[in-house]
C-alpha positions in Angstrom: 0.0 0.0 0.0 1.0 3.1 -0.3 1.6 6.7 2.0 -0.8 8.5 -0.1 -3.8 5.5 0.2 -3.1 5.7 3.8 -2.9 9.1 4.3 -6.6 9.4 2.7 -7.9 6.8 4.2 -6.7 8.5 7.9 -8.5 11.7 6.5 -11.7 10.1 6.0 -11.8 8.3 9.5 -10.8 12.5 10.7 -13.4 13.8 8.4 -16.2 11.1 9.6 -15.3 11.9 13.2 -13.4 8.2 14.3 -10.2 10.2 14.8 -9.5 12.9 16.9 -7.7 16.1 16.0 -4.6 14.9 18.2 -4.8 11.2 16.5 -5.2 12.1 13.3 -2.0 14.1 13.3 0.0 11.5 15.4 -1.3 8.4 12.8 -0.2 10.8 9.8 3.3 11.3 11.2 3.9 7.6 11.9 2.6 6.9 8.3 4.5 9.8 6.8 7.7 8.5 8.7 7.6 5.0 7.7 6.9 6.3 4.3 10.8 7.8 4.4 11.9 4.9 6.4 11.2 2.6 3.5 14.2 0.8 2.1 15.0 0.6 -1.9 14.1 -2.4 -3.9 17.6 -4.4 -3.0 18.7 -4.5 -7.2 18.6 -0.5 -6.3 20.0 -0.5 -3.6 23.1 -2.7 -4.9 23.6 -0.5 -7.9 23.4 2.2 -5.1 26.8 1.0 -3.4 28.2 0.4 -6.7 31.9 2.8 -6.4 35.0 2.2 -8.4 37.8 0.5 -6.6 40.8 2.4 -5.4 43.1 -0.6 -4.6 42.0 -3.2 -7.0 42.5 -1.3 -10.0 44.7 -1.1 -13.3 43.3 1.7 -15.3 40.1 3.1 -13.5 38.7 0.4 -10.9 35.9 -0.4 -12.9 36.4 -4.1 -12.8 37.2 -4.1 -9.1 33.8 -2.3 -8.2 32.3 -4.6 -10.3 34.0 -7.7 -8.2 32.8 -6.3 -5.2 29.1 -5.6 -6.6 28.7 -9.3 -8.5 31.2 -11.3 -7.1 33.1 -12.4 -9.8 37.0 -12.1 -9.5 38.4 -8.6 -10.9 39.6 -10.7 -13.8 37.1 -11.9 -14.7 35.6 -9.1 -15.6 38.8 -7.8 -17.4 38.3 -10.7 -19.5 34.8 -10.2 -20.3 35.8 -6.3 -21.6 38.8 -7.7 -23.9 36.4 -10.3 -25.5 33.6 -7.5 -25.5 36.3 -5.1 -27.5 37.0 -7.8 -30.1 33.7 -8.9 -30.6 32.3 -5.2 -31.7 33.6 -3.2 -29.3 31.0 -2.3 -27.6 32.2 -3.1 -24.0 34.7 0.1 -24.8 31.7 2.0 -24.3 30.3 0.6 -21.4 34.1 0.7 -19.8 34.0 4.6 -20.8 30.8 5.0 -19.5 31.5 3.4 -16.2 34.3 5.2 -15.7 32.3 8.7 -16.2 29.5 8.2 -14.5 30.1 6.1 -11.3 32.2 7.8 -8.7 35.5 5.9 -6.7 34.8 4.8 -3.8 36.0 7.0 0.2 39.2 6.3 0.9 39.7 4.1 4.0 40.3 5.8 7.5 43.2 4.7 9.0 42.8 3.5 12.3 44.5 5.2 15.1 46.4 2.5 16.0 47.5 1.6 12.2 47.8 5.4 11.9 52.0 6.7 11.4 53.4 8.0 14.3 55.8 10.9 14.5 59.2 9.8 16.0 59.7 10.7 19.5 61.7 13.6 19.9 65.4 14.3 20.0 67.1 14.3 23.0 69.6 16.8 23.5 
């Protein structure tokens, strides 16, 4: 169902009288709420997370954010783009386009205790 069936259906039970002016307004903002709460389909929400590697990677990371998105091994998918290019080419393109349009993934925090230290200093 969705927010907008609900949020007519609590306006006719206000309008009719069932509801109070307090519970209307309480029911709308918990419907309303779980409306935003809602989580993406999950294909979305993997092509969501999809990010170009920044350690596996040997022109743009494309292959390496697709091993982490599918599964399949980095090379794999280095394999499938070569075959792609000599059978028409056409993986060029979708190489090209992945590399304009999805963004690298954050760099990785260091944690404070893998972080460089300073060395102590000199004792004079």
């Amino acid at each position: 169902m969705y927010p907008a069936d609900d949020l007519q259906r609590l306006a006719d039970l206000h309008r009719d009288g069932h509801l109070s002016a307090d519970e209307f307004v309480r029911a709308k903002a918990r419907v309303l709420e779980e409306g935003r709460s809602a989580t993406l389909p999950p294909p979305i929400a993997t092509l969501n997370q999809f990010r170009r590697s920044r350690s596996d990677r040997w022109l743009a990371g494309v292959c390496g954010g697709l091993e982490r998105l599918t599964g399949l091994a980095s090379w794999g998918w280095r394999i499938l783009f070569v075959v792609g290019l000599m059978f028409g080419g056409c993986s060029l393109a979708v190489y090209a386009a992945l590399w304009l349009f999805v963004g690298e993934e954050a760099p990785q925090a260091l944690s404070p205790a893998a972080a460089p230290t300073s060395p102590p200093p000199a004792q004079a």
